[in-house]
N, CA and C of each residue as an Amber inpcrd file, in Angstrom:
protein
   258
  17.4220000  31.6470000   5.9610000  16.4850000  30.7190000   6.5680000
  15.3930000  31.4870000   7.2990000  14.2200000  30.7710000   7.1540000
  12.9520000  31.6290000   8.1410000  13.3900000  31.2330000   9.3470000
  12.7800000  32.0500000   9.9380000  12.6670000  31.6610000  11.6430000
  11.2220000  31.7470000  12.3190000  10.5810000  31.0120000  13.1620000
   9.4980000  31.0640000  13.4040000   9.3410000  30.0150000  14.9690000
   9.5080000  31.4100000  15.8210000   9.1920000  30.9420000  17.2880000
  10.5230000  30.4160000  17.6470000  11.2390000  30.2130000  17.2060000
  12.9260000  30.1150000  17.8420000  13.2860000  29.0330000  17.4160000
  12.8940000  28.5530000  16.1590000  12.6770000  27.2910000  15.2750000
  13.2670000  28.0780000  13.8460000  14.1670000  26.7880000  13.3280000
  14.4550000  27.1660000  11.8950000  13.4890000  26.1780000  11.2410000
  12.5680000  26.7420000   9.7930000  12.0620000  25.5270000   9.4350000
  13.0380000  25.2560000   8.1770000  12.8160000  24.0810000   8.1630000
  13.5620000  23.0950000   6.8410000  12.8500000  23.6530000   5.7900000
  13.5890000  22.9420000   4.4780000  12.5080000  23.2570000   3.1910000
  11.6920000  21.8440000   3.3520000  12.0760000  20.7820000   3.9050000
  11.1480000  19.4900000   3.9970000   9.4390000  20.3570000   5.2820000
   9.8250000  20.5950000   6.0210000   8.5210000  21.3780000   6.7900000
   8.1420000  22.5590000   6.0880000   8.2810000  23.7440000   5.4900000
   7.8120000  24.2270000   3.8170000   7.0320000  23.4240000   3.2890000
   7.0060000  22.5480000   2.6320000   6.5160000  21.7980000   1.6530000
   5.4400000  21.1180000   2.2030000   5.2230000  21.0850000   4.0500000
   4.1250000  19.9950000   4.2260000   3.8480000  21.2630000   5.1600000
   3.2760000  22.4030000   5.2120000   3.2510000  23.0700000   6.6050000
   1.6550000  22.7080000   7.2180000   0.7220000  22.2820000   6.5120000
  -0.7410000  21.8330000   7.2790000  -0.5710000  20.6420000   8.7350000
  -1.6670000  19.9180000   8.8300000  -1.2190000  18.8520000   9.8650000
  -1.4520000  18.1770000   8.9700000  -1.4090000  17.4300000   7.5950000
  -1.2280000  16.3140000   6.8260000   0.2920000  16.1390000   6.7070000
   0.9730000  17.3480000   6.7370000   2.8950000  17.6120000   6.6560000
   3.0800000  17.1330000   7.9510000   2.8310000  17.4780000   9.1400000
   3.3480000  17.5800000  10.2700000   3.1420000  15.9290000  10.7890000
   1.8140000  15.0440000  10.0670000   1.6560000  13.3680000  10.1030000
   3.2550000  13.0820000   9.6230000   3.6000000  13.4180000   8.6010000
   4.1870000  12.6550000   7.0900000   5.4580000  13.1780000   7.8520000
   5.8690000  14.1530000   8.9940000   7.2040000  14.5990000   9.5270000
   7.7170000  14.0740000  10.3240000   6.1670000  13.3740000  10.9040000
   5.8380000  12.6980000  12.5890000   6.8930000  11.0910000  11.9830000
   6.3950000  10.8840000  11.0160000   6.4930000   9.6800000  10.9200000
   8.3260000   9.2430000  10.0840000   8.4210000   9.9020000   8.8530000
  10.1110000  10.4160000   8.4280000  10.5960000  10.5110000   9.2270000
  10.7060000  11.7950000  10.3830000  11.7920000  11.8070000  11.3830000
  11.7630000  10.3540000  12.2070000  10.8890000   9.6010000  12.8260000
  11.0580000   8.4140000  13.5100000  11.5350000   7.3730000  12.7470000
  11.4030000   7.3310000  11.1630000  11.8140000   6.2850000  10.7060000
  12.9840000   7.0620000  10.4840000  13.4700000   8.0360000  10.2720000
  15.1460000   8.4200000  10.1450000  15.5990000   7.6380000  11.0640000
  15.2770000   7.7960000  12.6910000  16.0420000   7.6260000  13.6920000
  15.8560000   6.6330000  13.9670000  15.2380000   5.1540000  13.2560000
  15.5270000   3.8520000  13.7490000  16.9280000   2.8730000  13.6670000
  16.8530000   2.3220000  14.2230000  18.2420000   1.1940000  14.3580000
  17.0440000  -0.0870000  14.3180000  16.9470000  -0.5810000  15.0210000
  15.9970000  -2.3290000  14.8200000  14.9450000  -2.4480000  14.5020000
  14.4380000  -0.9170000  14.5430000  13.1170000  -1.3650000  13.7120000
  12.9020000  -1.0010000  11.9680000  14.2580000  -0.8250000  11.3090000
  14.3150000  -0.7970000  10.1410000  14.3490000  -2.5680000  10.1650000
  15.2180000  -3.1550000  10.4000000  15.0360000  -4.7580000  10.5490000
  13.4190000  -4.8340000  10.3580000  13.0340000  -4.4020000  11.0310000
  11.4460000  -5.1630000  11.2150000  10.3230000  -4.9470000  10.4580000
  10.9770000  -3.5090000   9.6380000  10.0940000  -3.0200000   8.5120000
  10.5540000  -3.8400000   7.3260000  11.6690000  -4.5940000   7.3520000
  12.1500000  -5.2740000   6.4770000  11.6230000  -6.4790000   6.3420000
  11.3710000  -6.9590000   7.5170000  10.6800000  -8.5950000   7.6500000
   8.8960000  -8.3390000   7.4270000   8.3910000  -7.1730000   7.6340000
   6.6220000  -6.9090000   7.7240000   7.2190000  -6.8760000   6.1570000
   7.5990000  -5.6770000   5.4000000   7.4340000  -6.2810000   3.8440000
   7.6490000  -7.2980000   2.7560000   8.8340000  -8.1130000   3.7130000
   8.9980000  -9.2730000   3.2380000   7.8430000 -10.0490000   3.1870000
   7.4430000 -10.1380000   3.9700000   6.3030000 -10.8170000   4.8460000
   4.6140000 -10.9020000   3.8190000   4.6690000  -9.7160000   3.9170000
   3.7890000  -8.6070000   2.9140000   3.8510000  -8.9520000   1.3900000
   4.8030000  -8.7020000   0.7360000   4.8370000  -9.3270000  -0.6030000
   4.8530000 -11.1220000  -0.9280000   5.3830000 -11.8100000   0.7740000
   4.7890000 -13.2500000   0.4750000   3.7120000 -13.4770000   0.4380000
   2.7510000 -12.9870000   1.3430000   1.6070000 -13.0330000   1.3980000
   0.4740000 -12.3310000   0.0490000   1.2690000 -11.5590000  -0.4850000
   0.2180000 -11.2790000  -1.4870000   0.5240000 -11.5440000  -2.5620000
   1.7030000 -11.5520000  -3.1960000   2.0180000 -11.8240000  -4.6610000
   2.4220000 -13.1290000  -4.8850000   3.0450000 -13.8760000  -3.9120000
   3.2460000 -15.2800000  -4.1110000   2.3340000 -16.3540000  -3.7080000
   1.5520000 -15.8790000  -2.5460000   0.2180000 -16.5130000  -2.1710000
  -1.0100000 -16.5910000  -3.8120000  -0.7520000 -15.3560000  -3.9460000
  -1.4960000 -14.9980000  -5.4000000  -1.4650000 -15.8210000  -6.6500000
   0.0950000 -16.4160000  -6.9600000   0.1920000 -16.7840000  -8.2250000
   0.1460000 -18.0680000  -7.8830000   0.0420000 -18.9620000  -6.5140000
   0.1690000 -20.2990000  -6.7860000  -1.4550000 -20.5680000  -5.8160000
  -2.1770000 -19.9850000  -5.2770000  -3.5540000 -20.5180000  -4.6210000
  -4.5300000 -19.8470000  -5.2650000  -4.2530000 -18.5600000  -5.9450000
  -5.1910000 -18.2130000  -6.2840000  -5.0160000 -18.0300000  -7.7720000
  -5.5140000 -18.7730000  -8.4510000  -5.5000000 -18.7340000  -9.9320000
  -6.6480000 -17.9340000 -10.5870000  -6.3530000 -17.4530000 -11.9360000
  -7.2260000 -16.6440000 -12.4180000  -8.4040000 -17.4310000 -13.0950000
  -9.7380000 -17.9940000 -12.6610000 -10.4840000 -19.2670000 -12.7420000
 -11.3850000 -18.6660000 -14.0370000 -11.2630000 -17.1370000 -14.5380000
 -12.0650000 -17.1550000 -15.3550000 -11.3350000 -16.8250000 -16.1850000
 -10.1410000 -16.2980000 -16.8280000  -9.1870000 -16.2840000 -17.6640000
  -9.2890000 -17.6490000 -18.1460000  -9.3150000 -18.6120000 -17.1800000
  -8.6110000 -19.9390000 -17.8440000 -10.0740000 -20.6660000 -18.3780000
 -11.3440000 -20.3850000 -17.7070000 -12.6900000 -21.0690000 -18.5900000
 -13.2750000 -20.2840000 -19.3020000 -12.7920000 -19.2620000 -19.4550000
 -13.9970000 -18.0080000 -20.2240000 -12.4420000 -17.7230000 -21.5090000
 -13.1470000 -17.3200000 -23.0250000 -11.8740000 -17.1800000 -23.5780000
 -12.1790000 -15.6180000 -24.0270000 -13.1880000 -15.0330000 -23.7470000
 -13.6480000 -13.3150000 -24.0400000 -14.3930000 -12.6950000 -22.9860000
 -13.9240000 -11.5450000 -22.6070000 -14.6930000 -10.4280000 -21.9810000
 -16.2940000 -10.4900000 -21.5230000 -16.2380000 -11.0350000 -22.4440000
 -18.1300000 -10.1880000 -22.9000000 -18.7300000 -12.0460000 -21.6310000
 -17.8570000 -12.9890000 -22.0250000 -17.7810000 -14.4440000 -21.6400000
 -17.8980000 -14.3600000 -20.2790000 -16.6920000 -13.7740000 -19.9450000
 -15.9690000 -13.9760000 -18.5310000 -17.2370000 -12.9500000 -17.7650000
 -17.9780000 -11.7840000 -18.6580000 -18.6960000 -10.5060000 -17.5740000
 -20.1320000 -11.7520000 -17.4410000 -20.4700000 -11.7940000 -18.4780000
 -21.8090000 -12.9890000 -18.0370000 -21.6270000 -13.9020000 -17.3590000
 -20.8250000 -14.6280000 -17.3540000 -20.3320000 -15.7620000 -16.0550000
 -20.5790000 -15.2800000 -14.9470000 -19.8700000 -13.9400000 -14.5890000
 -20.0550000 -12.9570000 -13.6050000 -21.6610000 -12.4980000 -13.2000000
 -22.2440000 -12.2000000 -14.1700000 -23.3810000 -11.9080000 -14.3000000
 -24.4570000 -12.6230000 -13.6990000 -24.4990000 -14.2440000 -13.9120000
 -25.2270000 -15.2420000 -13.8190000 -24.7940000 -15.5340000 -12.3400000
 -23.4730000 -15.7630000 -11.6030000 -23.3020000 -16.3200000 -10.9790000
 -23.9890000 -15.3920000  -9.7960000 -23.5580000 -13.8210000 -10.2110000
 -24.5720000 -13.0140000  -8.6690000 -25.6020000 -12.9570000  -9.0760000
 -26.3090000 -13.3250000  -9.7850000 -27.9250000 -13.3150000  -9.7240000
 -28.3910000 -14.4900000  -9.7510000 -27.4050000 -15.7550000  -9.4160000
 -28.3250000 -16.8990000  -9.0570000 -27.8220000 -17.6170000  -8.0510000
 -27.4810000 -16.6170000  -7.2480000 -26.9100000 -16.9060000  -6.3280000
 -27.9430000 -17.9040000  -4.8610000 -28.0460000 -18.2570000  -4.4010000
 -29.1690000 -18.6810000  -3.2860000 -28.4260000 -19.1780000  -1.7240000
């Protein structure tokens, strides 16, 4: 093992030794050491995928898939609508 300043480093601190590693170490080691706030990271992504993928498939429908039946259709629709816009 290296030693450096009375510190053993890991091979996980190796692999990140800049301060972009030492963010990404900051943050691993605190989420290692949670107890209730793994709960809560559980409910923000729950939360998170209601809000975007299920909000998605039932309010927000795909409006030009369903009136345009080609590409070239759906980009001019597009086209017309920001340039006549007022």
């Amino acid at each position: 093992m290296n030693k450096t300043s009375g510190k053993y480093i890991s091979a996980f601190q190796r692999a990140f030794p800049a301060w972009p590693g030492k963010v990404v170490r900051f943050y691993v080691d605190g989420f290692r050491s949670m107890t209730v706030g793994r709960k809560l990271w559980i409910l923000i992504l729950i939360k998170l995928f209601v809000l975007f993928f299920v909000f998605k498939l039932f309010f927000f429908p795909d409006l030009l898939s369903r009136d345009y039946d080609t590409d070239s259709e759906r980009a001019e629709a597009v086209r017309s609508s920001m340039l006549n816009r007022r």
